[in-house]
N, C-alpha and C positions, 0 to 999 in steps of 0.2 A: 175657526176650529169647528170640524162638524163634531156632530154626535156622538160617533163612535170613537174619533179623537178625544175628546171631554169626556166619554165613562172611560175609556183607555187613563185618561192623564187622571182621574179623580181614585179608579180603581188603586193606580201605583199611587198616590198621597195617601188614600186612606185605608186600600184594602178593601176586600169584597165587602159589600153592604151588610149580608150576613152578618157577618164576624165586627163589624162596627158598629152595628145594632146592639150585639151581645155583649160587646165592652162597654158600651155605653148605658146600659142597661145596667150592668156589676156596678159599674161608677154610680149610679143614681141609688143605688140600696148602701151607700155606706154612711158612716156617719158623718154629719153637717162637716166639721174639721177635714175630718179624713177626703170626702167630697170633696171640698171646696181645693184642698192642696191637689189633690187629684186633677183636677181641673184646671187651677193653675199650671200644672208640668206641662199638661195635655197641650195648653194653648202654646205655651216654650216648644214644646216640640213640632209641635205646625210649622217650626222656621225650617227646619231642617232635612233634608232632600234624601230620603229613602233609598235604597238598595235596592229593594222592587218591593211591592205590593206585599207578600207575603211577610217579609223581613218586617216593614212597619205596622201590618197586620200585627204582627207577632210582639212588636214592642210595646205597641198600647195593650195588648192583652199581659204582658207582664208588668205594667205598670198598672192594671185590676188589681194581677194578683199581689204585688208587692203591697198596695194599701191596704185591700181585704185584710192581708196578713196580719201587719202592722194594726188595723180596726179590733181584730179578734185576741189577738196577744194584748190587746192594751196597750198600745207602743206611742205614743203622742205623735203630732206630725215633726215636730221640731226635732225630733230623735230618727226621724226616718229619714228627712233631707238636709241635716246637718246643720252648719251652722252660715254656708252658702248654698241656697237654694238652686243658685244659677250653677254654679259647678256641680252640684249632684246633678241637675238636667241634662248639663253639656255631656257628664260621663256615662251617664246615663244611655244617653243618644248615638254617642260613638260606637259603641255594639252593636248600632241598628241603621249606620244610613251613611254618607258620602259627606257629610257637611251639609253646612249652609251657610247666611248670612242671620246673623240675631243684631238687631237694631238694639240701641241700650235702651230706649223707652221700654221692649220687651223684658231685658233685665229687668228693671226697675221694675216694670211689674210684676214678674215673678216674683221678686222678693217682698213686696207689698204684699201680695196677694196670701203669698205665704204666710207673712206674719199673719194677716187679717183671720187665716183659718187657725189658729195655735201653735204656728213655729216662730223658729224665731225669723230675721232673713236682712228685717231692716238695720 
């Protein structure tokens, strides 16, 4: 794959550099909990094969703002992804991309992971 094929294929996974700078950025200012679930989803949805560049662009930035939200309301994380982590990710997801393949170890740690930050999951 040359170069220009790999920032092509990396643009459409993750979105202009910009704009995953700046989510990722919002994600590192929230609190430890809210972070960590944050984080968790983010790595869940790495499985899943975007619509184009902007569309997943756009996902992770509303998965900023849903935590932000959820951080400043006081909303715990176990009230924000329910009482399945993995099915909030997957519906989550489906507004923003073609599918994928999710490996159950990735379950599993979704749900671990979650629990680990203050939901529930396990």
């Amino acid at each position: 794959m040359s170069d220009t094929e790999t920032g092509g294929f990396m643009a459409k996974v993750i979105g202009p550099k910009k704009r995953w700078r700046a989510y990722r950025a919002r994600i590192g200012e929230l609190p430890a909990g809210h972070r960590a679930a944050a984080e968790a989803v983010e790595r869940y949805l790495m499985h899943f094969v975007p619509v184009d560049a902007d569309s997943n662009a756009s996902m992770f930035e509303d998965l900023a703002d849903l935590f932000e939200q959820a951080a400043a309301d006081g909303i715990p994380v176990g009230a924000v992804v329910g009482e399945d982590p993995v099915e909030f990710a997957e519906a989550f997801a489906r507004n923003y991309t073609e599918g994928g393949y999710v490996p159950g170890r990735a379950r599993k740690r979704l749900a671990g992971d979650i629990a680990d930050a203050g939901g529930k999951g396990r």
